[in-house]
C-alpha angles and dihedrals in degrees: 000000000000086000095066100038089056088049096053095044085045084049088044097058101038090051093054103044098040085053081046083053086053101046092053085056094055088049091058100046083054084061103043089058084046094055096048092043084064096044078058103053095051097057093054110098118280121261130237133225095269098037089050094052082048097051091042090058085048106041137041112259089243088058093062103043114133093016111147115247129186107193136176133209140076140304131249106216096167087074097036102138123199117222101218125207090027121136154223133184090347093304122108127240148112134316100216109213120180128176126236130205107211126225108246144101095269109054111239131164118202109204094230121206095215102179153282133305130193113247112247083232087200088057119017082191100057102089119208102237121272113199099228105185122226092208140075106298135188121215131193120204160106131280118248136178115249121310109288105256125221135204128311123177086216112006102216106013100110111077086190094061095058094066115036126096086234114071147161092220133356120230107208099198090061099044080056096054094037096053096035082222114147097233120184120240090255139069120209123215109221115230137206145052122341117281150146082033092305132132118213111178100127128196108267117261108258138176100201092231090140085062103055083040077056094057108044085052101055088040089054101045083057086052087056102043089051079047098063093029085064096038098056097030103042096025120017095044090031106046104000112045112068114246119247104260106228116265090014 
């Protein structure tokens, strides 16, 4: 009776995590087709102001992210916002979004991430210099969904906050309403070598499809393990290996 309980439980286990094994593999081949889905979509031509407004009233925002623009139009300094505790290559510091308003018939603002700037770590609120130009500008980049948030112990509940220049997250809803702007659904991320004070150098886009390799190996190297465990100590002890006659 122990025998077999020992040889369904044994079943039981490598079953499931041979079939978790599995499943990590079809993860990764969904991420593989993602990631080239993107590699695809950034090599497709960038869109202007008018052809992005146009593509965003034809196709869902997710279906758009990382596809090159090339926009022209001027900055709006006054509602620039600073992402605090944001980082590149492992220092602190601000994400610097500014919105845009784009040339063209219909009015239209693109909330732009421009780029990165080092925290003053004496005065968080003392700010190193952007250069923001008055003028006619021209910006190079990929569309991305809203800024990532981060943590908040209560999201909202400092008035102060929402106001500031300086924040944890950015809702874009309320900026929106806050700043009556008409900003489009979509952020874009600007490209390109460092400028106006500003650092660029973006962390590299990246599926994640070594990870979930990572894991079916490591679930079916458990499989096999319970596999050969089972095998040497229910069959091959037990059946194949001759039994030590008595007084040999």
């Amino acid at each position: 009776m122990r025998f077999w309980v020992i040889t369904l439980a044994a079943a039981v286990g490598i079953g499931a995590t041979a079939a978790l094994g599995c499943w990590q593999l079809d993860r990764a081949a969904q991420k593989q087709a993602l990631a080239a889905a993107i590699e695809a979509r950034g090599e497709q031509p960038p869109l202007g102001a008018a052809a992005l407004q146009q593509a965003l009233q034809q196709t869902p925002a997710a279906d758009l992210v990382h596809r090159p623009v090339a926009l022209q139009g001027r900055w709006l300094g006054a509602h620039t916002i600073y992402l605090d505790n944001r980082q590149m290559h492992g220092r602190p510091g601000f994400f610097v979004l500014t919105p845009l308003a784009l040339d063209g018939p219909t009015p239209a603002v693109v909330l732009v991430q421009r780029g990165w700037i080092a925290r003053n770590f004496q005065d968080r609120t003392a700010l190193a210099p952007v250069d923001t130009p008055a003028g006619p500008v021209a910006v190079s980049g990929r569309l991305a969904l809203a800024p990532a948030r981060l943590y908040e112990m209560a999201p909202g509940a400092d008035p102060v906050s929402e106001t500031s220049p300086i924040r944890q997250n950015l809702d874009v809803a309320r900026f929106r309403a806050q700043t009556g702007l008409p900003l489009l659904a979509m952020s874009v991320v600007q490209t390109g070598a460092d400028s106006e004070g500003l650092q660029r150098d973006w962390p590299r886009i990246d599926a994640g499809v070594d990870k979930h390799y990572g894991y079916a190996f490591q679930w079916f190297g458990i499989s096999l393990l319970m596999a050969v465990l089972y095998v040497w100590f229910q069959l091959f002890r037990r059946f194949i290996r001759p039994r030590q006659q008595p007084g040999a």
